[in-house]
C-alpha positions in Angstrom: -191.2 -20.1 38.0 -188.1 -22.2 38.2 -186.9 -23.4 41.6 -183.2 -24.3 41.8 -181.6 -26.1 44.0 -178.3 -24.6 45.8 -175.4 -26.9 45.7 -172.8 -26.5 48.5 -169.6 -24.9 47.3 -166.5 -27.6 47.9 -163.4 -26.1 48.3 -160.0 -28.3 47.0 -157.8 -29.5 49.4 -154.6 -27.6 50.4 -151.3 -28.8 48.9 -149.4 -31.5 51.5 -148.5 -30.0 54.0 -146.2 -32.4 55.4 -143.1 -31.7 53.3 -142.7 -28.5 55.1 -143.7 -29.6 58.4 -140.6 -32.8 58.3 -138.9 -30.5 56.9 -139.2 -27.5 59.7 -138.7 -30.4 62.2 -136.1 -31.5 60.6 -133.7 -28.4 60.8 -134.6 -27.1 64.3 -134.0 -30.6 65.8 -130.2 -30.6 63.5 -129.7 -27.3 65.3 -130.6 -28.6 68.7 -128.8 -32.1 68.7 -125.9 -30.3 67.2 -125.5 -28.5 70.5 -126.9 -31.8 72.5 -123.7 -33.2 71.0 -121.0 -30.1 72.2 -120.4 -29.9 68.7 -121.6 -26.0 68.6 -119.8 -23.0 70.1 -122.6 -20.7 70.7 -125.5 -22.1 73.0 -128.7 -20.5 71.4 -128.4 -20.8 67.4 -131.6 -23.5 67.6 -133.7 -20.6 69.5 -134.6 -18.4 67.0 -135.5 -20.9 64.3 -137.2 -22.9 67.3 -139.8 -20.3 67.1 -139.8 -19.0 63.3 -139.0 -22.7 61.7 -139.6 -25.7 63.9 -142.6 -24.0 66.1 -144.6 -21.3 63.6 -143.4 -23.2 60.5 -144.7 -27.1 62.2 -147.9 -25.3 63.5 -149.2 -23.7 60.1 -148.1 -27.4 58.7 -150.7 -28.7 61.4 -153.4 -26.5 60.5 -153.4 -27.1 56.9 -153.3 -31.0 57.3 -156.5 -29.9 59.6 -157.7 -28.9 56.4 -156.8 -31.7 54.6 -158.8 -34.1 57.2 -155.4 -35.8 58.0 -155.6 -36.1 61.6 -152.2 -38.3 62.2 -150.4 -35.6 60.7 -152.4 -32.5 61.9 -151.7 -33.7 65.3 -148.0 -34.4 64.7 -147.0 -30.9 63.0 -149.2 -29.1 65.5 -148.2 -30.8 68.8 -144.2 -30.8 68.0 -144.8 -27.0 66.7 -145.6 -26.1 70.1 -143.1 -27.9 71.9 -140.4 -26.1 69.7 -142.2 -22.7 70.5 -142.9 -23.8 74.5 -139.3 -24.8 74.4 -137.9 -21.8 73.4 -140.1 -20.0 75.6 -139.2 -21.8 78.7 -135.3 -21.3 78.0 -135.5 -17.6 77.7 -138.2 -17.4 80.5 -138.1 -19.7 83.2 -134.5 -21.0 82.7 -132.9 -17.9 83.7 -134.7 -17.6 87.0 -133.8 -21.0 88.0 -131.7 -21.4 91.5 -129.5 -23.9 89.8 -128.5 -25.9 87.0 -129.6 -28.9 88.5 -133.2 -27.2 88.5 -133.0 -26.7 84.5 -132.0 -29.7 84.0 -135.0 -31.5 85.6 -137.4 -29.3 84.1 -135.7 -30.2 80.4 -136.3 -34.5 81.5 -140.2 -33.5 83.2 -140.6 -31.9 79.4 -138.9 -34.3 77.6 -140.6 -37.3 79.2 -144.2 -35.6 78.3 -143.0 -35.7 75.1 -141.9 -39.1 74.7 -145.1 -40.1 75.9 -147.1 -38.4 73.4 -144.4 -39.5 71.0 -145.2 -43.5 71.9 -148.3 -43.7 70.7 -147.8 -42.0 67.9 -145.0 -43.8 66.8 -147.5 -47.0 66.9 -149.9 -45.0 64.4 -147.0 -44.0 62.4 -146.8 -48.0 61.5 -150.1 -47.3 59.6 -148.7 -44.4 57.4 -145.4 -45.7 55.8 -141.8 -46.4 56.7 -140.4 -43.4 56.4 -142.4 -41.2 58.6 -142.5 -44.2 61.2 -138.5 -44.2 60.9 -138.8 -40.4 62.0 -140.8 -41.3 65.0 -138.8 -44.2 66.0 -135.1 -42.3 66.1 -137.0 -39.4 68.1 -138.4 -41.7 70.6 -134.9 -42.8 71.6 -133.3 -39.4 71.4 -136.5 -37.9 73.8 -135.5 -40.9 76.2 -132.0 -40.3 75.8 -132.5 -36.6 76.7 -134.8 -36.9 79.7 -132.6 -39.9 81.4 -129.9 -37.2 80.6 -130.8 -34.8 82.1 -132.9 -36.4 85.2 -128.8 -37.9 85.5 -127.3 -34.4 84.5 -127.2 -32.9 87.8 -125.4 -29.6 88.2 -123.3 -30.6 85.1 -121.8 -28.2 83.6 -121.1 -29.4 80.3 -123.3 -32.3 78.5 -123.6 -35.8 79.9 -122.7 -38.9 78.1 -126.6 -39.4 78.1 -127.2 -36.0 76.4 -124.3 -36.1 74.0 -125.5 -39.6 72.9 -129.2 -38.1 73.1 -127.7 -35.3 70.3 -126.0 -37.8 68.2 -129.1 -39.7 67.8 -131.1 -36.2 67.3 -129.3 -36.1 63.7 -130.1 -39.2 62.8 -133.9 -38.2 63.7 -133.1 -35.4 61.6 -131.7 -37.1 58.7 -135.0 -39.1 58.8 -137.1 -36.0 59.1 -135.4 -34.2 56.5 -135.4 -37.8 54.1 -139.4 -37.7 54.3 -139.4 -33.9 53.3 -137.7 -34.3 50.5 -139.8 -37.5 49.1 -142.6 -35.7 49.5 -141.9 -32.8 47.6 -140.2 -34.9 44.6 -143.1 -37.6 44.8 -145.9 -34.4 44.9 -144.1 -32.8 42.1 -143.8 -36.1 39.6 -147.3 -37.3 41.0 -145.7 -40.8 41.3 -142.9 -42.3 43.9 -139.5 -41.2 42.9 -138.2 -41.2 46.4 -139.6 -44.8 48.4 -140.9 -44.4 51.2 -142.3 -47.9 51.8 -145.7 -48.9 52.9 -148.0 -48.6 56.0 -146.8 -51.7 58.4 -150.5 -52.6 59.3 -153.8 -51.9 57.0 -156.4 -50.0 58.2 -159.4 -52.8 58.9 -162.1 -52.2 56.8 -165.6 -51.0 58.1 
């Protein structure tokens, strides 16, 4: 009688998920900082792709890269795809019921300064990944502090401060950055070499 020995059954990684994770982060946050900016005439065209784009879109992104053992990135996707889906919820939830504008307003600056926390630190580990990504994190960090000293200064301003119209300026530049990383992703998975640069990690991992 043969006895044979069962092998464990490794499945292959998922396909990069970060392509369309920069990439969902990418739009949604164009869409928002256009309106940051006044440069919109409708208030809400960010919402809808807040939840389908930026928040389902970044959180499926985060689950694969779970997948993929990428924890930096996993974290990333999944932590910004649920501030794009709590955002969305808390402007067609709690934002109507507030007593005033002034109200909104410091709710946005107590979320956006969560954020920018959570955003420091990995804008520090994004020095590790490569220049590109860390260039993403870097423009959002200033447009999250531009956005809650905004609005913490916003008051019952009607229209956008200088603070939050600066903080919407700076949002395209995070998007450009966002949307820059996408697309060397996809090129550079496609080829299976760097077409697109993206330069290098700013600190080496130590080794064990």
């Amino acid at each position: 009688m043969t006895v044979t020995e069962d092998k464990p059954i490794i499945a292959p990684p998922a396909a990069d998920a970060a392509p369309l994770g920069l990439a969902a982060f990418g739009l949604t946050t164009f869409l928002l900082s256009a309106k940051n900016a006044n440069w919109t005439q409708g208030t809400d065209a960010w919402l809808g792709y807040a939840y389908a784009y930026g928040g389902l879109g970044q959180l499926l992104a985060g689950m694969w890269e779970f997948r993929n053992r990428n924890v930096f990135a996993a974290t990333a996707f999944s932590t910004y795809g649920c501030f794009w889906i709590g955002l969305g919820l808390y402007i067609q939830l709690a934002a109507p019921h507030a007593t005033s504008a002034a109200q909104t307003h410091n709710d946005l600056a107590w979320i956006l300064l969560a954020f920018a926390i959570f955003n420091t630190y990995m804008m520090f580990f994004a020095t590790q990944v490569n220049a590109a990504v860390f260039a993403v994190f870097l423009t959002l960090e200033a447009t999250e502090i531009l956005l809650f000293a905004g609005n913490f200064a916003a008051g019952n301003a009607a229209t956008p401060t200088t603070l939050i119209k600066i903080g919407g300026y700076v949002g395209v530049v995070t998007a450009a950055a966002a949307f820059y990383a996408s697309a060397a992703g996809v090129i550079n998975g496609q080829h299976g070499r760097q077409i697109l640069p993206v330069g290098s990690p700013f600190f080496q991992r130590a080794l064990a």
